[in-house]
C-alpha positions as CSV (number, residue, x, y, z in Angstrom):
1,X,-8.1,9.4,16.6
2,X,-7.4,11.9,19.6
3,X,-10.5,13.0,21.9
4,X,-10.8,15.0,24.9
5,X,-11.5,12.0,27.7
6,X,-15.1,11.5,27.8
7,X,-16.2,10.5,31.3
8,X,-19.5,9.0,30.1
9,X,-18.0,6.4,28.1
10,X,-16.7,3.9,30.7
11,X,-20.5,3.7,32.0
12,X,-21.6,3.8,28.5
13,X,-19.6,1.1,27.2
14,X,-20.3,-0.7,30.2
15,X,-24.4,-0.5,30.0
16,X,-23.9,-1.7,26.3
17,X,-21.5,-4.6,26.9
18,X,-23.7,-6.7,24.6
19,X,-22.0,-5.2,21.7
20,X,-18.5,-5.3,23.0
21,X,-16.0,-8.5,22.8
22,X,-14.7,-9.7,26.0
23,X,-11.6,-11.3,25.3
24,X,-10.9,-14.0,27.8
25,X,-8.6,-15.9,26.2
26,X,-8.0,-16.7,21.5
27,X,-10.9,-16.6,19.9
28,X,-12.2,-17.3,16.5
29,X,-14.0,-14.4,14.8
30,X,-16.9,-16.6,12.9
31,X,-17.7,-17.7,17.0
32,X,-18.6,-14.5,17.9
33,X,-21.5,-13.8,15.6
34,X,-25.0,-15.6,15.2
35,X,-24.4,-15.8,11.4
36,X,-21.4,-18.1,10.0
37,X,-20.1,-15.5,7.6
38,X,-17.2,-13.7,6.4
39,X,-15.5,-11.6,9.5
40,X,-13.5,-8.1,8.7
41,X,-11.5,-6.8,11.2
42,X,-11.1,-2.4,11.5
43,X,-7.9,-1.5,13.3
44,X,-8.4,2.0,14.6
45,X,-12.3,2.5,14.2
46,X,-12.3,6.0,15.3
47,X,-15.4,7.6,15.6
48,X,-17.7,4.3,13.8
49,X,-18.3,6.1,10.6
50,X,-16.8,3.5,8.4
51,X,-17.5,0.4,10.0
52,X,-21.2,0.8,10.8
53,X,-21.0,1.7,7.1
54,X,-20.0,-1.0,6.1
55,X,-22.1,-3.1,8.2
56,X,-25.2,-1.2,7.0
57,X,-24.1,-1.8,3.4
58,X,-22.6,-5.7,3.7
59,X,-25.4,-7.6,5.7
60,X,-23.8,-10.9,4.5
61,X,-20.7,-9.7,6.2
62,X,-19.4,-10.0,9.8
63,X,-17.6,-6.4,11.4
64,X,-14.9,-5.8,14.0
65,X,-14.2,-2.6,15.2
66,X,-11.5,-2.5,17.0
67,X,-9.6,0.9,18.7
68,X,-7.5,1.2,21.5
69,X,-9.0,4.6,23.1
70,X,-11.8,3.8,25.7
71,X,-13.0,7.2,25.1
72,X,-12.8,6.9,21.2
73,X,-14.5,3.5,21.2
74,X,-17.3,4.5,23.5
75,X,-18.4,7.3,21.1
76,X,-18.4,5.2,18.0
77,X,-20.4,2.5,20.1
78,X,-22.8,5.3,20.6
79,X,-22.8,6.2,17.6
80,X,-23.7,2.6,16.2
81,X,-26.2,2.6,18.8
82,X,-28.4,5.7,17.4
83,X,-27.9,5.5,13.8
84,X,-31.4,4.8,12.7
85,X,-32.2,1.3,10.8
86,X,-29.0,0.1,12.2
87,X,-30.4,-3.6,14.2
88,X,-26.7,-4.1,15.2
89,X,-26.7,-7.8,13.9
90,X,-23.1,-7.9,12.4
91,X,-21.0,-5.5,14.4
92,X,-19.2,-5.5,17.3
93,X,-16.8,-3.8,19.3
94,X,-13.3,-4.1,20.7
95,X,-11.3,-1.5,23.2
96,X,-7.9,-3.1,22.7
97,X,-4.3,-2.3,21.1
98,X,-3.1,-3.5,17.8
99,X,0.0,-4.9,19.8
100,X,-2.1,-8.0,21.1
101,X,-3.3,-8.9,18.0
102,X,-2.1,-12.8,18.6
103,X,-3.6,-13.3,21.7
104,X,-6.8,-12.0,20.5
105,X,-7.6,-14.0,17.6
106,X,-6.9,-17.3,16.8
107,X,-5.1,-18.1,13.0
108,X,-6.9,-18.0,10.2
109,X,-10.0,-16.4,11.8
110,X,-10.3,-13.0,9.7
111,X,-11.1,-12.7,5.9
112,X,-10.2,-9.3,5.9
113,X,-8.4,-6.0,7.8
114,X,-9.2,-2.2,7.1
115,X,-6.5,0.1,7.9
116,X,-8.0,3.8,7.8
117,X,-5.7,6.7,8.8
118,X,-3.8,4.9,10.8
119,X,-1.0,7.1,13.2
120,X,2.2,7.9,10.6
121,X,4.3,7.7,13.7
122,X,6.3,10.5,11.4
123,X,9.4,10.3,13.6
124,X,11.4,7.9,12.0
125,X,12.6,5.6,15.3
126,X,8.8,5.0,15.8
127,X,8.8,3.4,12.7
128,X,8.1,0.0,14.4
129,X,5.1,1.5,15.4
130,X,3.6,1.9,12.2
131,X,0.6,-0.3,11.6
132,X,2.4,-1.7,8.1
133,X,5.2,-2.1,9.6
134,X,6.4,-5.6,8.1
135,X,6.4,-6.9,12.0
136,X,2.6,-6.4,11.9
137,X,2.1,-7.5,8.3
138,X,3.4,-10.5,9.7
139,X,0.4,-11.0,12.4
140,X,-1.9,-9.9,10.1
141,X,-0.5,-12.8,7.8
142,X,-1.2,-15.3,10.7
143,X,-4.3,-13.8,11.2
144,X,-5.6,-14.1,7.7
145,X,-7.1,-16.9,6.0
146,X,-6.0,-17.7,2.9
147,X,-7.1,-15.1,-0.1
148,X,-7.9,-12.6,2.7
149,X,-7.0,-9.1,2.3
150,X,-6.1,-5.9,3.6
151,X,-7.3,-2.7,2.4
152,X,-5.5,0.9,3.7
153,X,-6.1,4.2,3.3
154,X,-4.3,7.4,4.5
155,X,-3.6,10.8,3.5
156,X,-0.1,10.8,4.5
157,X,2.0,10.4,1.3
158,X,5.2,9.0,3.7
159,X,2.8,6.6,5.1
160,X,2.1,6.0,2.0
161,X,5.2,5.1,0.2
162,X,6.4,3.4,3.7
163,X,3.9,0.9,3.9
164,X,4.5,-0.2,-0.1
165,X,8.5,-0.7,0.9
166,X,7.3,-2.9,3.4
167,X,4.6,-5.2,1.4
168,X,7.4,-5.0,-0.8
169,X,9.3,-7.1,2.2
170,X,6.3,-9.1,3.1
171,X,4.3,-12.1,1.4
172,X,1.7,-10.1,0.2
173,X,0.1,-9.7,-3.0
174,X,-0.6,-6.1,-4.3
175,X,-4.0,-6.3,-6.0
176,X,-4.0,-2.2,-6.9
177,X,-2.1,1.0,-5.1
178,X,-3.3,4.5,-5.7
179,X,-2.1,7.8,-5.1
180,X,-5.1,9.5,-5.4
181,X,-8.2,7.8,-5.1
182,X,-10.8,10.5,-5.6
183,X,-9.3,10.5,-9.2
184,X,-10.3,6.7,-9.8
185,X,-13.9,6.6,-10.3
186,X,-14.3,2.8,-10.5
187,X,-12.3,2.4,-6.8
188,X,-15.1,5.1,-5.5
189,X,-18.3,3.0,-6.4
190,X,-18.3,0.9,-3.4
191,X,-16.1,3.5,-0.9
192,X,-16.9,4.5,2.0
193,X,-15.1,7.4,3.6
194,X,-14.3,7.8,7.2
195,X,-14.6,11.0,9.0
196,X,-10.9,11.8,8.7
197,X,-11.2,10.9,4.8
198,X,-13.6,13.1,3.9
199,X,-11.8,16.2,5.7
200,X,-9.1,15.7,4.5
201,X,-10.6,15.7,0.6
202,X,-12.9,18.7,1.2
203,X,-9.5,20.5,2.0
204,X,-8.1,18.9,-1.7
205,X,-5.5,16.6,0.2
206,X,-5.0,13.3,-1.8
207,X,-6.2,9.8,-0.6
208,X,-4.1,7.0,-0.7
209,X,-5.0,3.2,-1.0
210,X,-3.2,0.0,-1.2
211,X,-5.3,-3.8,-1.1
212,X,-3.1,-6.9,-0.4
213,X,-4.2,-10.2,-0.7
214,X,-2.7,-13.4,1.1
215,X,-1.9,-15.6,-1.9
216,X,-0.9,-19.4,-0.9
């Protein structure tokens, strides 16, 4: 997600670096929380919408969010931050790129990635770029522990049909893939939409999701 630079947010993130993960060298994700529970990672958090979401909703569950944009991250940090009843237990935050996934995270640390809205990188010699690329399924594999899972959503129908050739490619399991998931009421119950998600449905564009599983 794009955002004017935000001046503030360096100081911000900086005043609040309780919340943030400073990577020093691989890490397992259960170490980083006081809890010893089930760790999902967001790559692209955005604005926090989803992720503190999910937090709110999954107590027993341990959140990542991850984004590459210091400005981006800082605004979703303060966003966490104010959101009322929100004690911040089981979330935390982390301001680097997808890219250095590896020397992040150790194996078999994560039992689960969200991939909202991630860039299309439309032009097709970025397609390397591309967050389902079957280079970064690969990591994601590593990353995984067994039975984990992926979940994606976008509203770009290339996307889309790109990211099931490469699962196609990769070890993954498909668990369900839909083309419009506003018209699957039994995928909605337990949805929550991101801020691109739910603009992009008021305007009566389509939602697409895919959920992989790493079967062993």
């Amino acid at each position: 997600m794009r955002l004017r630079n935000k001046n503030w947010t360096k100081g911000y993130i900086e005043e609040n670096k309780k919340h943030m993960i400073n990577v020093e060298e691989k890490i397992n994700a259960k170490d980083l929380f006081k809890k010893n529970q089930e760790t999902y990672l967001e790559i692209g958090c955005g604005k926090g919408q989803f992720i503190i979401g999910q937090a709110m909703k999954s107590s027993n569950k341990n959140f990542i969010a991850m984004e590459k944009e210091t400005t981006v991250i800082g605004v979703a940090l303060k966003k966490a931050i104010n959101t009322e009843n929100f004690e911040f237990k089981n979330l935390l935050f982390l301001n680097k790129f997808a890219e250095n996934l590896l020397d992040i995270f150790e194996a078999n640390s994560l039992d689960g990635i969200f991939l909202n809205f991630s860039d299309p990188w439309p032009k097709s010699k970025h397609y390397k770029k591309r967050l389902t690329y079957i280079g970064f399924l690969e990591i994601y594999w590593n990353l995984l522990k067994d039975n984990g899972v992926i979940e994606i959503k976008t509203d770009n129908d290339n996307l889309y049909e790109f990211s099931l050739e490469q699962i196609q490619e990769s070890k993954f399991k498909i668990l369900y893939n839909t083309n419009d998931l506003y018209a699957q009421k039994d995928l909605l119950k337990d949805n929550i939409a991101t801020e691109y998600e739910q603009r992009f449905h008021s305007m009566g564009k389509n939602i697409n999701k895919i959920v992989i599983k790493k079967e062993v």
